[in-house]
C-alpha positions as CSV (number, residue, x, y, z in Angstrom):
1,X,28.8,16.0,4.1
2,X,25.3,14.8,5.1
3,X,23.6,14.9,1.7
4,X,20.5,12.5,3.3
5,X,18.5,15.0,5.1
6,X,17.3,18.7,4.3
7,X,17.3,21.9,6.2
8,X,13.7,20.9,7.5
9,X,14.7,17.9,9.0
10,X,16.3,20.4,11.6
11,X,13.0,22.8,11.5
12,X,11.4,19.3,12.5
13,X,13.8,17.7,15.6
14,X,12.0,19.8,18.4
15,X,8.8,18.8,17.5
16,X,9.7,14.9,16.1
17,X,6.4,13.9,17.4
18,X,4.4,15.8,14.6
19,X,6.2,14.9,11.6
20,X,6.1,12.5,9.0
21,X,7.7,11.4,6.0
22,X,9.0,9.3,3.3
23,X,12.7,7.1,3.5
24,X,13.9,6.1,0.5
25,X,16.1,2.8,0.7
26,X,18.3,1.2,-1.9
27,X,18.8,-2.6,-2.1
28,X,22.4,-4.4,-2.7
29,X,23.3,-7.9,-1.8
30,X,25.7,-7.5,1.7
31,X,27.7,-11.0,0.3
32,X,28.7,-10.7,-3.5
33,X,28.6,-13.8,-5.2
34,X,29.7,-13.1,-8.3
35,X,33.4,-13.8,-7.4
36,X,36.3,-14.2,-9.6
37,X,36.7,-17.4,-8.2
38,X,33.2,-18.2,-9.2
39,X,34.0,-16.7,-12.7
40,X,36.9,-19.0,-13.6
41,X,34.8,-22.1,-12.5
42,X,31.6,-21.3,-13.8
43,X,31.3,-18.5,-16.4
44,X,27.6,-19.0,-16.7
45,X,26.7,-19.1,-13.0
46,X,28.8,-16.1,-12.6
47,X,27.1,-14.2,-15.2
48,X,23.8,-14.9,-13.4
49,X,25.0,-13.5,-10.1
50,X,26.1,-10.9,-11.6
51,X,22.8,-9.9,-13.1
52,X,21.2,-10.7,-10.1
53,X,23.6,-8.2,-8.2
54,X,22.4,-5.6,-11.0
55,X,19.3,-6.0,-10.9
56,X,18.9,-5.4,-6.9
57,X,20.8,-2.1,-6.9
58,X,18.0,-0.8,-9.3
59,X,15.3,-1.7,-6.8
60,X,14.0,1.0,-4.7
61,X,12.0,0.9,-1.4
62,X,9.9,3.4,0.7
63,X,9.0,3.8,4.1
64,X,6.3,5.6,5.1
65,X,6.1,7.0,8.5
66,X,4.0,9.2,10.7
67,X,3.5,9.6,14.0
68,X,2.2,6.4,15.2
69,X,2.5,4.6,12.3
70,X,5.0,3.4,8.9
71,X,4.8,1.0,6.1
72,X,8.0,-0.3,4.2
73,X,7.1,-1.5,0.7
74,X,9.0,-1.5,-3.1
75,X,8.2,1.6,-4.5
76,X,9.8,1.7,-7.8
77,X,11.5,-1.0,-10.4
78,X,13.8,0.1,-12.7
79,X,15.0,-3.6,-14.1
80,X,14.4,-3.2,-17.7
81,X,11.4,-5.8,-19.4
82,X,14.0,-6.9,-21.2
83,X,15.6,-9.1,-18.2
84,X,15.3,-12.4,-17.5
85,X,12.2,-12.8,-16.1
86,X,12.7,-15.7,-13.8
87,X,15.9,-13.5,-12.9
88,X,13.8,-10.5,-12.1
89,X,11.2,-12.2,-10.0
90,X,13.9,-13.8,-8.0
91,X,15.8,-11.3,-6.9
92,X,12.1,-8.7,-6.1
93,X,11.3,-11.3,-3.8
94,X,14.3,-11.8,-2.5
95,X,14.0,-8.8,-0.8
96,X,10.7,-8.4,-0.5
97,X,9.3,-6.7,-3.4
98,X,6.1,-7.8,-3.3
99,X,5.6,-7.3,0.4
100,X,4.1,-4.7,2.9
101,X,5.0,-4.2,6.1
102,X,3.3,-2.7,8.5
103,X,4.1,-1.4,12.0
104,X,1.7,1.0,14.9
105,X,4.3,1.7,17.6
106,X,1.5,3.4,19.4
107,X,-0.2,-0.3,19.8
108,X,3.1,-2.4,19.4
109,X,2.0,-3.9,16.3
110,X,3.6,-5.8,13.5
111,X,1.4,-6.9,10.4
112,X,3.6,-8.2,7.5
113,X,1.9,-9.1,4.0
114,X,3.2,-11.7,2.5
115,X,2.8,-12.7,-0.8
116,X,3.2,-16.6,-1.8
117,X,2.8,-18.3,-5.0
118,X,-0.9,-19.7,-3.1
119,X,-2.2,-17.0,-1.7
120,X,-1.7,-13.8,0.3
121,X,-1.0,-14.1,3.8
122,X,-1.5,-11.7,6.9
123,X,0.8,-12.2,10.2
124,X,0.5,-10.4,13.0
125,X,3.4,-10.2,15.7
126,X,4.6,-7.5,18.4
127,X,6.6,-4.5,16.6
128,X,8.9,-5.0,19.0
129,X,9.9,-8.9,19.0
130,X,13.3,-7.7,18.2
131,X,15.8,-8.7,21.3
132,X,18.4,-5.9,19.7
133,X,21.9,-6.4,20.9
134,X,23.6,-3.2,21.4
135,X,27.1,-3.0,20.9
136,X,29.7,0.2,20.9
137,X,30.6,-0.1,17.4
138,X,30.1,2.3,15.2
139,X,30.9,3.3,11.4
140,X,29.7,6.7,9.2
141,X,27.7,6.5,6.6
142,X,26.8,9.6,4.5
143,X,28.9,11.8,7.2
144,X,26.5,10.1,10.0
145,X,27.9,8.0,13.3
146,X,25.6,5.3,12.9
147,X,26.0,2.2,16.1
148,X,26.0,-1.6,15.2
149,X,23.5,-3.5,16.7
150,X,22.7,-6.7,16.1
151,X,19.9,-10.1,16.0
152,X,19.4,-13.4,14.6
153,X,16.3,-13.6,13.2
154,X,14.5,-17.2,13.4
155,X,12.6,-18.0,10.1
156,X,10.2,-21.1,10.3
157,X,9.4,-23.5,7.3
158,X,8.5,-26.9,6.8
159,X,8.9,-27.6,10.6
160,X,12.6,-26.7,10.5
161,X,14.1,-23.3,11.9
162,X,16.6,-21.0,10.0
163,X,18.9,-18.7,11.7
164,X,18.5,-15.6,9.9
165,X,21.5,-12.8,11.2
166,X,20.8,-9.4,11.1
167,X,22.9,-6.3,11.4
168,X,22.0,-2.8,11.8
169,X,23.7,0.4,11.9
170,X,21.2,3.4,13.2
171,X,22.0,7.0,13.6
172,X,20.9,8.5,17.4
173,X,21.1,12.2,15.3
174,X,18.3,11.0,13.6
175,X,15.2,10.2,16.0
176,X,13.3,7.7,14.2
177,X,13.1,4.3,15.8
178,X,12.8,2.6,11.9
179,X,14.0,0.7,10.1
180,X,13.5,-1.5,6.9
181,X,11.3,-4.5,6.0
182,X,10.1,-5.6,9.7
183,X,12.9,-4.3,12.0
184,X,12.3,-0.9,14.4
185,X,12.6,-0.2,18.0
186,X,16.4,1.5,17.6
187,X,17.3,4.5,19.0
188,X,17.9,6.1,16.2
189,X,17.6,5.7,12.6
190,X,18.2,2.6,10.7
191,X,20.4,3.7,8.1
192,X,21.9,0.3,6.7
193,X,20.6,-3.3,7.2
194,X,21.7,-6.8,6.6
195,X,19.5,-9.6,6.6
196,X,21.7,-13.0,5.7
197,X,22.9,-11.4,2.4
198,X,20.7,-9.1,1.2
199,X,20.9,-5.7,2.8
200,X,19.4,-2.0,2.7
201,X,20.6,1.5,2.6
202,X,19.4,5.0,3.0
203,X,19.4,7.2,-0.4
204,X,17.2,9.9,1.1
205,X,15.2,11.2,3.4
206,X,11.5,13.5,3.2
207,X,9.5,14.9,5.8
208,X,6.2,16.5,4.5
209,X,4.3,19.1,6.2
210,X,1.3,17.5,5.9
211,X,0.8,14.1,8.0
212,X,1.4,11.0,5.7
213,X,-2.0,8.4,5.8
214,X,-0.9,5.1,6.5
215,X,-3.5,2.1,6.1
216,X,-2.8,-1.4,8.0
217,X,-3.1,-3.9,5.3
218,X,-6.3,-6.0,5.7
219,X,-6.1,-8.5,2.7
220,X,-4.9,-11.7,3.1
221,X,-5.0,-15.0,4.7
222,X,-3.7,-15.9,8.6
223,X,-3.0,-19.4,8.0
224,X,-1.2,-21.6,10.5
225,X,2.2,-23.1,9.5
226,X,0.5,-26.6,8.7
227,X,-2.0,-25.2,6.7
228,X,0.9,-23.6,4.8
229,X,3.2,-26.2,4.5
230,X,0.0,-28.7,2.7
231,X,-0.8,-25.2,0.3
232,X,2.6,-25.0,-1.2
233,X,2.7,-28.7,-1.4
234,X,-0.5,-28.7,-3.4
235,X,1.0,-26.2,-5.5
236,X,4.3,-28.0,-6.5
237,X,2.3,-31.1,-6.9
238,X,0.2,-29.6,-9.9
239,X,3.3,-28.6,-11.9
């Protein structure tokens, strides 16, 4: 069965270049923590990746597409008020709840919002900076063939780099190069990512009649890693 898409998304294949739509993505952590070895050393610890693990399967994200352009952003909460709220804001930024992302394929452009605990930052980067490593294997999800392909992503903080490894299975039956949070340029699809060990999956698929509007964010700061680095140290110094 291929439960993801409707009958339109076939109405829509001969003229892909018109349409638009909405992707729905659910959240899940790709490497559980919340092991039983874990749970006989440390009940408490457990108990707190366990709610952590909860708490990210109830996160939903969107990404908004049209022809030239898409945004990928948290589009609904369902963790309860009554969670911890350290927990809570933990695991949405985790995977990047309080972020936008931003891509015009048309120009090649990449414009992620970040949000950190000084101020709002803007960075700009090709859409494409991706060096995707194809491979021939493949897996189904939701009655797709979807292809592995994979990248290390290189995350920079505090002068030091961190090897981030990403994995992505896209579908070539499904003609969109997207993907979530900042990764596109597939042939096909992304329907499941991994990013070190929090990942993303496809719940469902929209394509609207109408074109979607999509707005590049504007608000925020493009500060230089230095400048960065002395703001958050500012910040922990006043606690």
């Amino acid at each position: 069965m291929k439960p993801l898409i409707t009958l339109i998304f076939f109405c829509c294949l001969t003229a892909y270049s018109q349409t638009s739509g909405s992707i729905t993505y659910k959240s899940f952590f790709s490497e559980k923590q919340a092991t039983e070895e874990l749970k006989v050393k440390d009940r408490m610890w457990y108990q707190l990746e366990l709610d952590r693990e909860m708490m990210a399967q109830m996160l939903r994200f969107k990404l908004d597409f049209n022809q030239d352009e898409s945004m990928f952003y948290l589009a609904d909460n369902m963790i309860s008020d009554n969670e911890n709220k350290n927990t809570k804001k933990y695991v949405t930024g985790l995977f990047y709840g309080l972020d936008y992302f931003y891509i015009n394929r048309t120009k090649d452009t990449l414009v992620e919002q970040l949000q950190y605990s000084f101020a709002t930052l803007l960075k700009k980067r090709k859409a494409s900076f991706a060096n995707w490593n194809l491979t021939n294997e493949t897996k189904t999800i939701e009655g797709y063939t979807c292809y592995k392909a994979t990248y290390t992503y290189i995350q920079k903080w505090n002068g030091r780099e961190f090897e981030w490894p990403v994995v992505a299975w896209y579908c070539p039956e499904i003609p969109i190069p997207l993907g979530p949070i900042r990764y596109s340029g597939l042939p096909g699809l992304i329907l499941e990512l991994h990013e070190k060990e929090t990942g993303y999956v496809v719940e469902k698929i929209d394509f609207h009649a109408k074109e979607i509007k999509i707005k590049e964010p504007k608000e925020g700061e493009n500060l230089t890693d230095d400048e960065i680095k002395n703001r958050d140290r500012k910040v922990k110094e006043s606690y």
